[in-house]
C-alpha positions in Angstrom: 0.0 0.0 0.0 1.5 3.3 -0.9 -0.1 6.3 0.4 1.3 9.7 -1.0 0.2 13.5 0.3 1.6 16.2 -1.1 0.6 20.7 -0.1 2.4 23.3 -2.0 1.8 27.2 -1.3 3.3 30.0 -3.1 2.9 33.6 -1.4 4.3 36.5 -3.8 4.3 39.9 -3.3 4.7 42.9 -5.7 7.0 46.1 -4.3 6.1 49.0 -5.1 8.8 51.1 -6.4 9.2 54.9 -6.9 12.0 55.8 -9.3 12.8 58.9 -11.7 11.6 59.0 -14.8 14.3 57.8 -17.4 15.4 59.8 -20.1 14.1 57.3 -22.9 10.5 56.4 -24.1 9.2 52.7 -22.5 6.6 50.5 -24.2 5.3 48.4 -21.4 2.5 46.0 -22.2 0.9 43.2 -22.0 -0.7 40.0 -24.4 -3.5 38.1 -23.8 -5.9 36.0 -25.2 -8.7 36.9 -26.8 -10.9 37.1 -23.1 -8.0 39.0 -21.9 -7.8 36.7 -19.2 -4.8 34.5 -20.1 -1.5 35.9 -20.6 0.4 34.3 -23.8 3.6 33.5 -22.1 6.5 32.8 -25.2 4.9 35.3 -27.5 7.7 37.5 -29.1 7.1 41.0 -29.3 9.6 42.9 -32.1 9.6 46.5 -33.0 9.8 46.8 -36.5 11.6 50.5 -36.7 14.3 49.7 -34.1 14.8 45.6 -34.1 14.4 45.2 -31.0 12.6 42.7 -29.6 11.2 41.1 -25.9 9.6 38.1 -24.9 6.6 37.9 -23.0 6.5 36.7 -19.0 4.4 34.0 -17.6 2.3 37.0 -16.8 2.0 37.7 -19.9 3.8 41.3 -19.8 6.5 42.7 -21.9 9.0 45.5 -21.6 11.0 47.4 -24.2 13.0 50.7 -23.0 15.2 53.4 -24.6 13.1 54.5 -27.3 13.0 57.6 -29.0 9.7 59.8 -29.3 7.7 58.5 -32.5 5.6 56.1 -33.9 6.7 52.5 -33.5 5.0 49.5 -35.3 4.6 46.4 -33.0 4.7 42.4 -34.6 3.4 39.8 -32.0 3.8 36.5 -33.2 2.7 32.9 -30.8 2.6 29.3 -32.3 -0.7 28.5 -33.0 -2.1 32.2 -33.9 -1.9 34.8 -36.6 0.7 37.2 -36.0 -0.8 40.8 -35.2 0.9 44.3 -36.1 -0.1 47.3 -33.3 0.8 50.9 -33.9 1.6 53.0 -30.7 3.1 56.6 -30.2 5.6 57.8 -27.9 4.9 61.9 -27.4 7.9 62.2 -25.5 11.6 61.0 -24.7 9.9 60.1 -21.2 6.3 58.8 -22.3 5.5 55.4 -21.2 2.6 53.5 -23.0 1.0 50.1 -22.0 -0.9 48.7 -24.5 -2.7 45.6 -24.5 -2.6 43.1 -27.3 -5.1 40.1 -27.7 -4.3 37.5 -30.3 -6.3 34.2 -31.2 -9.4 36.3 -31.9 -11.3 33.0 -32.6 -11.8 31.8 -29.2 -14.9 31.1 -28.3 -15.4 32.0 -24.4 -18.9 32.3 -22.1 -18.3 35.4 -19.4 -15.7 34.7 -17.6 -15.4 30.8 -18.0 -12.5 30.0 -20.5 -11.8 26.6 -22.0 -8.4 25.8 -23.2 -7.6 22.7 -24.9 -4.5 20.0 -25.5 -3.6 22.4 -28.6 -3.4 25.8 -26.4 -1.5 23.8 -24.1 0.9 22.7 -26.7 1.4 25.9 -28.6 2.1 27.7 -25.0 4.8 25.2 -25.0 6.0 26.0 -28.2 6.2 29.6 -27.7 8.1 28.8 -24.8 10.7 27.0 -26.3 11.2 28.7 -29.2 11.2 32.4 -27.3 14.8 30.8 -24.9 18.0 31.4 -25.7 18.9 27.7 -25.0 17.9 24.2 -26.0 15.0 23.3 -23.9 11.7 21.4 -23.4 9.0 22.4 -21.5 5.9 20.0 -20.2 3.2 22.2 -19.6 0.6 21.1 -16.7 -2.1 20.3 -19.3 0.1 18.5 -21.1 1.1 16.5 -18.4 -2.5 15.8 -17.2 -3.5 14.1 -20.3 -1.2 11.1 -19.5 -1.6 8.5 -16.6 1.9 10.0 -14.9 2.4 9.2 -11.3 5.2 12.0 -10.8 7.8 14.4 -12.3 10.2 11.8 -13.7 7.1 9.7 -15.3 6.4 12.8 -16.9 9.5 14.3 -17.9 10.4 10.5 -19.5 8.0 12.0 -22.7 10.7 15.1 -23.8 12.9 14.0 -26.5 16.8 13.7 -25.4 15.2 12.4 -21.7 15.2 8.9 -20.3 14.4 8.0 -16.9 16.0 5.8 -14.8 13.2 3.4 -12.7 12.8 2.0 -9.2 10.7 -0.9 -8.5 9.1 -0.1 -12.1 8.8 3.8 -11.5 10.9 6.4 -13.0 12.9 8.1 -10.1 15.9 9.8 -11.5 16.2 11.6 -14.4 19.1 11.6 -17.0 19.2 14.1 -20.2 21.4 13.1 -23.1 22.9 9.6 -21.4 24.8 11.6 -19.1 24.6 10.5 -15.4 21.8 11.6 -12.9 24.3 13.0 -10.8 25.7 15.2 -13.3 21.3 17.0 -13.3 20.4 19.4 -11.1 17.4 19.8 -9.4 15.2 23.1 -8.6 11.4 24.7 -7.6 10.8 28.3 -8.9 14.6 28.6 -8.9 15.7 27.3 -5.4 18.3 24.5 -5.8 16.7 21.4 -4.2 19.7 18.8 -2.5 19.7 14.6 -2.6 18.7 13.3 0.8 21.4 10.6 0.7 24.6 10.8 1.0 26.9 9.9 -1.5 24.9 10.8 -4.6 23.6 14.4 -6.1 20.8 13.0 -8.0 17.8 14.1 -6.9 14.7 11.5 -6.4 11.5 13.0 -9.0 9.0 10.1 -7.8 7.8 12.1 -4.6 6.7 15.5 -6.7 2.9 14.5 -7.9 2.5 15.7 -11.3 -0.9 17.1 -10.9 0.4 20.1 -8.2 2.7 21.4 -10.8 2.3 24.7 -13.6 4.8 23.2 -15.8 8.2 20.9 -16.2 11.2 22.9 -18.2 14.1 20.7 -19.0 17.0 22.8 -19.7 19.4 20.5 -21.9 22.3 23.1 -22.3 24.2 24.8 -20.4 23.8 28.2 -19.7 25.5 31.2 -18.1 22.8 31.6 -15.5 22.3 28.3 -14.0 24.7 27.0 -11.3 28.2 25.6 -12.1 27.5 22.0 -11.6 24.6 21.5 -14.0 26.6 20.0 -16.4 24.2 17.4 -17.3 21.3 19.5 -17.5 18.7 21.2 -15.1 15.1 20.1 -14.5 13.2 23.3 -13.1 9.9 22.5 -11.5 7.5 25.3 -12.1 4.5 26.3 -9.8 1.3 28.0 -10.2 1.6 31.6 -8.8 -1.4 34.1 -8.2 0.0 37.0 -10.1 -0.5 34.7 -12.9 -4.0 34.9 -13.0 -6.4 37.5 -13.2 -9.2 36.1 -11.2 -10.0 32.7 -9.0 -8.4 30.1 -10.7 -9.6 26.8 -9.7 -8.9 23.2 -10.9 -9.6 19.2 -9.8 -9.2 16.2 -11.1 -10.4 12.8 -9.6 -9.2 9.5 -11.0 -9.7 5.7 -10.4 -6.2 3.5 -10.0 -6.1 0.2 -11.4 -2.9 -2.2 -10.8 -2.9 -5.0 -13.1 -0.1 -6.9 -11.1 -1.8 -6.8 -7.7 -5.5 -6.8 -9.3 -6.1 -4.2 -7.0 -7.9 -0.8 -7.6 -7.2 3.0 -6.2 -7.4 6.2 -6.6 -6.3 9.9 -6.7 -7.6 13.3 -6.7 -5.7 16.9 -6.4 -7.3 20.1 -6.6 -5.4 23.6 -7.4 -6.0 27.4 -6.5 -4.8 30.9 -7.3 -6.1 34.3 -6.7 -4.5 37.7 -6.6 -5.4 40.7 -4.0 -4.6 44.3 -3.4 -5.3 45.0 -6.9 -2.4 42.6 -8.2 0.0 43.2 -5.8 -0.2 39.8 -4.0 -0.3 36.8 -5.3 -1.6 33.5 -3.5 -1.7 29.7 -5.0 -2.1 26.7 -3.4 -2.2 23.0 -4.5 -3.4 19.4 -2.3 -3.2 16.0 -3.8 -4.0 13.0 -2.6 -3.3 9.3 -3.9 -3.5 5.8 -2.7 -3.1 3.0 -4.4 -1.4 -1.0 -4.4 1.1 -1.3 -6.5 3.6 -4.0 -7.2 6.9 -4.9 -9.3 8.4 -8.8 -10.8 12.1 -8.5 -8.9 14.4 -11.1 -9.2 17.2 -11.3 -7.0 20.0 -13.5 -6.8 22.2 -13.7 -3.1 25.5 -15.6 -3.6 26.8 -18.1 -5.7 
């Protein structure tokens, strides 16, 4: 009988800071969906005059600074939509505009309940990837939830360049590109997670329940901003956060466990929520899951001769 309990809470808070104005125009905005509700994290935002260009946040929010007064032309491209073109004007060298851009105009949505299927979860994905400087794969929770995965590794076993090593018939530890698990670091919203035993780095993925989890990025490269020892890889575990959301977000999912081996049934059921207060400046998300479920695994083992 294995019994498994996970809670996870994420508390963030917006500071409020008072700066002077810079001597250059700022275009400061923000793409959504079509019920302005969803921000289109990945989607590339490039100024046509200048060149430049900025990606937009899992808030879906973009920056672009030290522009000149004038009129600037704005592309917005995301997999799976039409790319738009938005015309803004800067008055002055210190003028800051905010515009909000809304792609996928053929969404169909019924006041403020919005359905988004395997195919927005999969192009969010996409814009993802192809919006990082590095060579990446991101598992998005959707994604994820349309599989019968027990945990992280089960999950991150489905990107391409991943295999997963298993324990009594579970994937545990994960290895990108052949290398060793030990050469893969480990983190949660950025914060370096550490192997409970002793004499190995590699750390264990079959205690994270898939279901309490935003998304699974799987960084295959090295990069100058992750840690040193990440030469094989990193496996960053993202949660949901409240200033991600524009409302009450609320999700469950119940499902029945069948184990073939042990002809024995079970079940599992998680349920996730995320709100935002103080007019965005706080952010609140919590996640409970529960499983249990009889399990079993053929193991032949052979002591001496």
């Amino acid at each position: 009988m294995k019994t498994t309990i996970a809670m996870l809470g994420t508390a963030s808070v917006l500071a409020l800071a008072v700066a002077s104005a810079a001597q250059a125009g700022t275009i400061a905005g923000r793409v959504t969906d079509a019920s302005e509700t969803i921000g289109l994290a990945g989607a590339t935002v490039r100024i046509l005059e200048t060149g430049q260009t900025a990606t937009v946040g899992s808030d879906g929010t973009f920056r672009v600074t030290g522009l000149a007064a004038g009129e600037y032309t704005l592309r917005v491209s995301y997999v799976g939509a039409d790319a738009r073109e938005v015309s803004v004007n800067l008055a002055t060298v210190t003028d800051t505009v905010s515009p909000t851009i809304t792609l996928g105009d053929d969404v169909d949505y019924v006041d403020n309940i919005l359905v988004m299927g395997q195919r927005g979860a999969l192009n969010s994905a996409l814009s993802r990837q192809r919006a990082n400087d590095g060579n990446i794969a991101v598992l998005s929770s959707d994604a994820i939830g349309q599989f019968p995965d027990e945990n992280v590794a089960e999950a991150a076993r489905r990107a391409v360049g991943v295999n997963v090593l298993n324990d009594q018939g579970e994937g545990r530890f994960v290895s990108i590109r052949g290398l060793d698990p030990n050469l893969v670091s480990t983190s949660i919203n950025g914060v370096r997670l550490v192997s409970p035993e002793a004499e190995d780095r590699q750390v264990g993925l079959d205690v994270i329940d898939a279901d309490v989890l935003s998304s699974v990025v799987i960084n295959k490269s090295l990069l100058p901003n992750m840690d040193g020892d990440s030469v094989g890889g990193n496996v960053e575990i993202e949660t949901m956060s409240g200033l991600d959301v524009d409302g009450v977000y609320l999700r469950a999912r119940v499902a029945a466990l069948y184990s073939d081996l042990e002809q024995e049934f079970g079940h599992r059921g998680s349920i996730n929520w995320a709100n935002n207060f103080m007019d965005g400046r706080l952010g609140v998300a919590a996640s409970l899951s529960h499983q249990e479920r009889v399990f079993g695994s053929d193991s032949f083992e052979v002591d001496g001769g």
